[in-house]
N, C-alpha and C positions, 0 to 999 in steps of 0.2 A: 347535781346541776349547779353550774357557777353561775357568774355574773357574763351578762353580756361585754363588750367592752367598750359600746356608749353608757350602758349604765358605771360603769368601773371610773370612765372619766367623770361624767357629774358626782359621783360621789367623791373625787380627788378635789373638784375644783369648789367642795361644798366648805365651811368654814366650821373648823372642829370647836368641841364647847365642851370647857368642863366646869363642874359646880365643887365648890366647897361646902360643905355645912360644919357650922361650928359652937360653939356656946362662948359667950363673952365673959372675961375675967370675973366677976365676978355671978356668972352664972343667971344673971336676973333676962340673958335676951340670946336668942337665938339667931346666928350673922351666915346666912346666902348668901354666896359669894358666884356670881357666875362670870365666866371669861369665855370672851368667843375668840379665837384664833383663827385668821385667815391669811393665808399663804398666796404670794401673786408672786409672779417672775420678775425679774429688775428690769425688763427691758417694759413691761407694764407698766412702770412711776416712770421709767426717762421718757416713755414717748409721753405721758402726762406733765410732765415738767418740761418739757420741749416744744407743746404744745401751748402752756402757758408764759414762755418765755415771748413764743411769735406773738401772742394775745397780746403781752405786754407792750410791746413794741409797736404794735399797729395802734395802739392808745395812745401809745406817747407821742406817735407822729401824729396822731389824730389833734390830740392837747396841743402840740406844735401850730400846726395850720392855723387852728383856731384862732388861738394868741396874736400869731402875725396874722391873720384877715383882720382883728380887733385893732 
């Protein structure tokens, strides 16, 4: 019996995680190292930075108005 393929995609869009364990040079401490890796498409961060660009801009015109009403 497989996976469905709603279940197949949340487990693709899930953010993978691996742990190191190690001993430290001189052996007196024990070093957990864990790393989450999460994977997003490019067009995910450019509509985020696309997003924050219009943000910006409507502040700065905002900071504008301000100024000259002052």
């Amino acid at each position: 019996m497989g996976l469905t393929n709603k279940k197949e995609e949340q487990l693709r869009q899930m953010p993978l995680i691996k742990n190191k364990i190690s001993k430290s040079k001189d052996g007196r401490f024990l070093i957990h190292r864990t790393e989450l890796i999460n994977i997003k498409p490019m067009a995910y961060y450019e509509a985020i930075l696309k997003n924050n660009e219009q943000i910006l801009e409507e502040t700065d015109e905002d900071l504008k108005t301000l100024v000259e009403q002052n």
